[in-house]
DRENDRENMI-721624 format. One record per residue: x, y, z of N, C-alpha, C in turn; residue in one letter; residue number from 0. Coordinates in steps of 0.02 Angstrom, whole numbers, always signed. Example, Ala and Ser with C-alpha at 12.3 -4.5 7.8 and 13.67 -1.06 7.14 Angstrom:
DRENDRENMI-721624
+660,-284,+390,+615,-225,+390,+660,-165,+390,a,0
+642,-112,+354,+684,-53,+357,+645,+2,+394,s,1
This chain:
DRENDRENMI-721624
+96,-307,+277,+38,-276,+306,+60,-223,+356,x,0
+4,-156,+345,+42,-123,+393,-30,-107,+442,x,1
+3,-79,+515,-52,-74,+563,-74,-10,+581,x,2
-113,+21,+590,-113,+87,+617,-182,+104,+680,x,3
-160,+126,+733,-217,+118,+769,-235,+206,+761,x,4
-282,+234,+751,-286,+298,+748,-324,+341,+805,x,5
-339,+434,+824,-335,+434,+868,-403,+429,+913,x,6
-452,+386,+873,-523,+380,+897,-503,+283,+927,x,7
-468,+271,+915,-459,+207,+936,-482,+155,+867,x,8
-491,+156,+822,-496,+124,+795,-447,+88,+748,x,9
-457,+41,+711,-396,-10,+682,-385,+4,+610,x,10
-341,+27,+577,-341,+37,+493,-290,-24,+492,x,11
-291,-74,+433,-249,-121,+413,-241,-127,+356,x,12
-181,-69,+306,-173,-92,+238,-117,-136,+219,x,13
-164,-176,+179,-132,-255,+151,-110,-247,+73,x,14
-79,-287,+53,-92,-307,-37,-160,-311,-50,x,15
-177,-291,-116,-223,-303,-133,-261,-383,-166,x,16
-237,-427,-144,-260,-505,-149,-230,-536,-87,x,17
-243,-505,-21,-227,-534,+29,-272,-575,+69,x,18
-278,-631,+66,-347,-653,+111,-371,-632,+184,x,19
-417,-645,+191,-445,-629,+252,-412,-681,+318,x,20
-418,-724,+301,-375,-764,+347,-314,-746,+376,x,21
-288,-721,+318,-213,-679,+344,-207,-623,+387,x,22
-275,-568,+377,-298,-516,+380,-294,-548,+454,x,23
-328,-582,+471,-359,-581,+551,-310,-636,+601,x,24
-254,-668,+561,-214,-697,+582,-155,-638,+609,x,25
-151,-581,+561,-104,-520,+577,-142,-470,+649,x,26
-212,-474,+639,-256,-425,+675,-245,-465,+738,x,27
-274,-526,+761,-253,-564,+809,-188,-577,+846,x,28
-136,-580,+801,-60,-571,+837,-52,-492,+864,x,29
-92,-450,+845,-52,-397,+864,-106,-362,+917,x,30
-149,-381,+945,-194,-362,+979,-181,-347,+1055,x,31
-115,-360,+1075,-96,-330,+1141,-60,-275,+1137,x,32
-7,-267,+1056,+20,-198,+1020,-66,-156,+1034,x,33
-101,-165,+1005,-177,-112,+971,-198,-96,+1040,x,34
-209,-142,+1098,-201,-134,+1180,-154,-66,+1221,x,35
-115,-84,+1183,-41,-51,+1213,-64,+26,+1193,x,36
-75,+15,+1132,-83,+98,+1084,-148,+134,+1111,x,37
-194,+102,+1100,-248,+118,+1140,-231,+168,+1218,x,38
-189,+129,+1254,-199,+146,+1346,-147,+214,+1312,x,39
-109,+220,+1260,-48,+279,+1256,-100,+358,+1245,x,40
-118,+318,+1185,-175,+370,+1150,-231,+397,+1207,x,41
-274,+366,+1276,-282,+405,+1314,-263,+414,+1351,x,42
-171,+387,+1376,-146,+450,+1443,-119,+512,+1384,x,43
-115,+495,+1345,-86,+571,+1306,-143,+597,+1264,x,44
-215,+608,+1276,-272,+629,+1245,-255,+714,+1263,x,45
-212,+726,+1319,-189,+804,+1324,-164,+833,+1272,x,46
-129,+804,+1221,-83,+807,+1187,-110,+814,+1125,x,47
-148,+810,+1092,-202,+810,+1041,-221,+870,+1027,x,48
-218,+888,+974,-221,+975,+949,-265,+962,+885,x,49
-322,+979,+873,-375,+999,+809,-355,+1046,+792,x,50
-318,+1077,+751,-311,+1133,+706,-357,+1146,+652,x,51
-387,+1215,+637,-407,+1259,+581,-392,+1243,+515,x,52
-385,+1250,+485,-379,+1288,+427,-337,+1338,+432,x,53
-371,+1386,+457,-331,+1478,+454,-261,+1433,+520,x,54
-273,+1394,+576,-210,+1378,+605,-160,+1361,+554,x,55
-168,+1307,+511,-131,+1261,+461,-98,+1323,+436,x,56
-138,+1364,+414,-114,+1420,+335,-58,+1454,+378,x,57
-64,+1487,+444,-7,+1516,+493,+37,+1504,+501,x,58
+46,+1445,+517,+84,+1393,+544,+132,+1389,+482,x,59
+107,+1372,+436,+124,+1356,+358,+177,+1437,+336,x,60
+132,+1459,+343,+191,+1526,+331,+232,+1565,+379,x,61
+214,+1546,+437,+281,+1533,+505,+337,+1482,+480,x,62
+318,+1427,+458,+378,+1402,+464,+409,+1399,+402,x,63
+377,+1417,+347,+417,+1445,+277,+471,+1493,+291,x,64
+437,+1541,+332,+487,+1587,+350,+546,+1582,+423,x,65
+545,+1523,+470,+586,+1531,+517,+609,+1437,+481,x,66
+608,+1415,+469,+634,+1360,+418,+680,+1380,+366,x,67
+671,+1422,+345,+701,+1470,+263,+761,+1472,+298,x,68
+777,+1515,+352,+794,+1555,+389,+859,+1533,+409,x,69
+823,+1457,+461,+882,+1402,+485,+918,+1361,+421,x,70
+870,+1373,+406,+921,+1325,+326,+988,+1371,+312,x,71
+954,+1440,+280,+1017,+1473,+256,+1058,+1498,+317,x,72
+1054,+1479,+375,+1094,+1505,+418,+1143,+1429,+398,x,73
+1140,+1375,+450,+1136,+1312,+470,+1211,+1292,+369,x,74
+1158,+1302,+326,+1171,+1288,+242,+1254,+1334,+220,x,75
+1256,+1401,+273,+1307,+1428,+247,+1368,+1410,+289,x,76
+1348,+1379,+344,+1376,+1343,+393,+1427,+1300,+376,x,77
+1374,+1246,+342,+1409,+1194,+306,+1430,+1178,+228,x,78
+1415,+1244,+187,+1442,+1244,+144,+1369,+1213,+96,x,79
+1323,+1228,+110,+1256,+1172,+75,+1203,+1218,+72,x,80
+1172,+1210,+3,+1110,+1265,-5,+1053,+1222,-43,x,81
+1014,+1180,-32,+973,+1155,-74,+936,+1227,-123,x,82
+915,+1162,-178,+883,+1206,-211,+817,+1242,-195,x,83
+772,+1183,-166,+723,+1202,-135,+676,+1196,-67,x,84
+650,+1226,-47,+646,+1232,+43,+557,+1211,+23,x,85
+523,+1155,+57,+438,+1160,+48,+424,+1127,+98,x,86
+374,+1165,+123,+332,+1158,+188,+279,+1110,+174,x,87
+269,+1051,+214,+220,+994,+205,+192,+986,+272,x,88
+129,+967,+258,+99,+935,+298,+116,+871,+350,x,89
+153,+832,+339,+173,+762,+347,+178,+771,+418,x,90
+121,+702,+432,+130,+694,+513,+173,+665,+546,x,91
+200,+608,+503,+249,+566,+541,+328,+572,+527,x,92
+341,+632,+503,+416,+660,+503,+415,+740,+502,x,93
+477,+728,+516,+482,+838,+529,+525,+849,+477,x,94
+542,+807,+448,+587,+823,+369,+598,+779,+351,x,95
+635,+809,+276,+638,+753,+223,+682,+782,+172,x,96
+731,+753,+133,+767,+783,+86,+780,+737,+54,x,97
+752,+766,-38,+747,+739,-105,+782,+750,-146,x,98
+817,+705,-176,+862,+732,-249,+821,+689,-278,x,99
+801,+730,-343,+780,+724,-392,+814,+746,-453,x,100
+843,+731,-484,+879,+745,-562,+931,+779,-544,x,101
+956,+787,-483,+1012,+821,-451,+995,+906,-415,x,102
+912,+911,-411,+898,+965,-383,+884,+928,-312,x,103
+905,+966,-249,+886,+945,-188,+836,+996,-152,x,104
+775,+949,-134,+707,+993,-97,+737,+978,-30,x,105
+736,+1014,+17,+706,+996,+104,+637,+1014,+102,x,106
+613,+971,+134,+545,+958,+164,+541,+985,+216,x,107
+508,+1020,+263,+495,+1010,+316,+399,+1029,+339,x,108
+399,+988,+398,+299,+976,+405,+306,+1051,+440,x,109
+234,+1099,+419,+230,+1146,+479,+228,+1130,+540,x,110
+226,+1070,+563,+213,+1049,+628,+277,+1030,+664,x,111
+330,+1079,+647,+408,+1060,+668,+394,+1148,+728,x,112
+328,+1186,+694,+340,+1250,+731,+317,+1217,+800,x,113
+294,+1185,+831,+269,+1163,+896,+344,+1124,+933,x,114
+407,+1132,+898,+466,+1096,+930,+518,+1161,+971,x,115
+548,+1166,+1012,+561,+1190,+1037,+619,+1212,+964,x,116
+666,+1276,+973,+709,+1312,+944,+761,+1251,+927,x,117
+787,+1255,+973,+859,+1229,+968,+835,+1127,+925,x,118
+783,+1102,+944,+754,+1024,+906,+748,+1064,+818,x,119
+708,+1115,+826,+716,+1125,+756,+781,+1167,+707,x,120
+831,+1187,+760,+889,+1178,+722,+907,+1107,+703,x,121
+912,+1074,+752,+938,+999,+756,+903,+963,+672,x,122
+852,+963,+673,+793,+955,+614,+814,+979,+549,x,123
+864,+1030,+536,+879,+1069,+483,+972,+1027,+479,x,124
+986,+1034,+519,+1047,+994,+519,+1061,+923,+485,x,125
+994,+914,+502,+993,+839,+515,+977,+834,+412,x,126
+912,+882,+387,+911,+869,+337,+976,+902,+259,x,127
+1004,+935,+296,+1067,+946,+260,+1117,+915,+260,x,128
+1125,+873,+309,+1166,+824,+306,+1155,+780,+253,x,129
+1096,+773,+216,+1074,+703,+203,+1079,+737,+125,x,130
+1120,+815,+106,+1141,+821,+52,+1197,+784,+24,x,131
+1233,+782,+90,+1307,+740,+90,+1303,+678,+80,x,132
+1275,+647,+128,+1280,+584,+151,+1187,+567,+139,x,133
+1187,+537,+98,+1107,+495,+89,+1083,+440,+135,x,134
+1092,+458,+184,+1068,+384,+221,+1086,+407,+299,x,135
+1078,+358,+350,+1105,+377,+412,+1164,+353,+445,x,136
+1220,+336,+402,+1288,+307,+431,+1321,+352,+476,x,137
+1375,+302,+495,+1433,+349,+543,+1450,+413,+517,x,138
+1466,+421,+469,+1493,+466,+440,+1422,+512,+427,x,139
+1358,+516,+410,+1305,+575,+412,+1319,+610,+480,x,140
+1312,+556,+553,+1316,+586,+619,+1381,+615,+638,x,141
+1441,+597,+601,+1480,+635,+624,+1467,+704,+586,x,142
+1451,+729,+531,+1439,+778,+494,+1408,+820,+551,x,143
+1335,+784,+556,+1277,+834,+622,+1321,+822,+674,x,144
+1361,+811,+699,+1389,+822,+764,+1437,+856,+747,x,145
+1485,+882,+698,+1513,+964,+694,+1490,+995,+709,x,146
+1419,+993,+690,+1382,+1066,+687,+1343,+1060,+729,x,147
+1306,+1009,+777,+1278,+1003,+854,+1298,+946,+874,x,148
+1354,+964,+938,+1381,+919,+951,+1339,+847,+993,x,149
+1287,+915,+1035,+1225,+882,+1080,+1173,+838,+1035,x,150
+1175,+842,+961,+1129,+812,+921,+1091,+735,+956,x,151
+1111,+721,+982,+1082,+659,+1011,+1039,+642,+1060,x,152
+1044,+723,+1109,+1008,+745,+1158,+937,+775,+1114,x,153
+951,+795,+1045,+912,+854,+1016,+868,+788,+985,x,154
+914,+747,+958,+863,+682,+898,+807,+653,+965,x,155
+821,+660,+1034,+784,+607,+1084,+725,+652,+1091,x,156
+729,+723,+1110,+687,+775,+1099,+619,+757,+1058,x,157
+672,+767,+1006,+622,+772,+925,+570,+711,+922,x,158
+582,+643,+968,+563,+592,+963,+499,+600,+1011,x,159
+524,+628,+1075,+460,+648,+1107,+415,+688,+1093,x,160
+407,+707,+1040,+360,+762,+1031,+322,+740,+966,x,161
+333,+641,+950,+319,+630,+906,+233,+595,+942,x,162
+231,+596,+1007,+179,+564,+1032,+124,+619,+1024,x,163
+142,+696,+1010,+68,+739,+1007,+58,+741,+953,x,164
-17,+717,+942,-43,+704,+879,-84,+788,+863,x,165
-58,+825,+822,-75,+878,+799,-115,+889,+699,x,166
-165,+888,+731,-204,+885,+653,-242,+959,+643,x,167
């Protein structure tokens, strides 16, 4: 079961689909000082909350096609790594993502990486070219991103704080 408190305060809980109710409210009940917790976060950081457009999304979207493109092939010739393909997503709860599929590799990244400071969204591009090399997050991926930013760890703590503004 997973939990999600969203940013009107309310509770989403998706289960299996033959999960009883009993279970349902045995899970809802244990976690009701977590849904507490999220709640008091969601309004000291109600500052933080951005409604975007449409015409914002579409900007944004072709801002960071183009300063994403950019860091890749800088960052890509760096390390010797060029995916095949670069696509800009929506996705709220990561700033990238990198896919092999049949041996072609996509990076992902959400337009919503343009609201990160410069140097987090190098870190962000690093981070998903690495994961041409190394598929996963072992010793050896972080030593890769720490050739190429040594501070990466200062940059990953960054990237983490900026996961609390909910931008839609």
């Amino acid at each position: 079961m997973v939990m999600t408190v969203e940013n009107d305060g309310s509770v989403v809980i998706k289960v299996p689909k033959y999960t009883r109710k009993s279970a349902i409210d045995r899970f809802y009940s244990a976690n009701l000082g977590w849904i507490a917790q999220r709640r008091q976060t969601l309004s000291e950081n109600s500052e933080n909350i951005a409604v975007l457009s449409l015409r914002d999304i579409s900007k944004l979207k072709k801002q960071a096609r183009e300063v994403m493109a950019r860091k890749t092939a800088y960052y890509g010739q760096i390390m010797g790594l060029k995916p095949d393909k670069i696509k800009i997503t929506s996705a709220k709860k990561r700033w990238g993502s990198c896919i092999k599929s049949k041996g072609v590799y996509t990076i992902c990244y959400s337009f919503r990486t343009m609201f990160l400071p410069d140097r987090v969204q190098d870190y962000i591009v690093v981070h998903e070219l690495a994961h041409m090399v190394h598929f996963d997050h072992s010793k050896n991926f972080y030593s890769l991103v720490e050739q190429i930013l040594p501070d990466w760890a200062q940059l990953s703590c960054q990237a983490d704080n900026f996961k609390d503004w909910h931008i839609y």
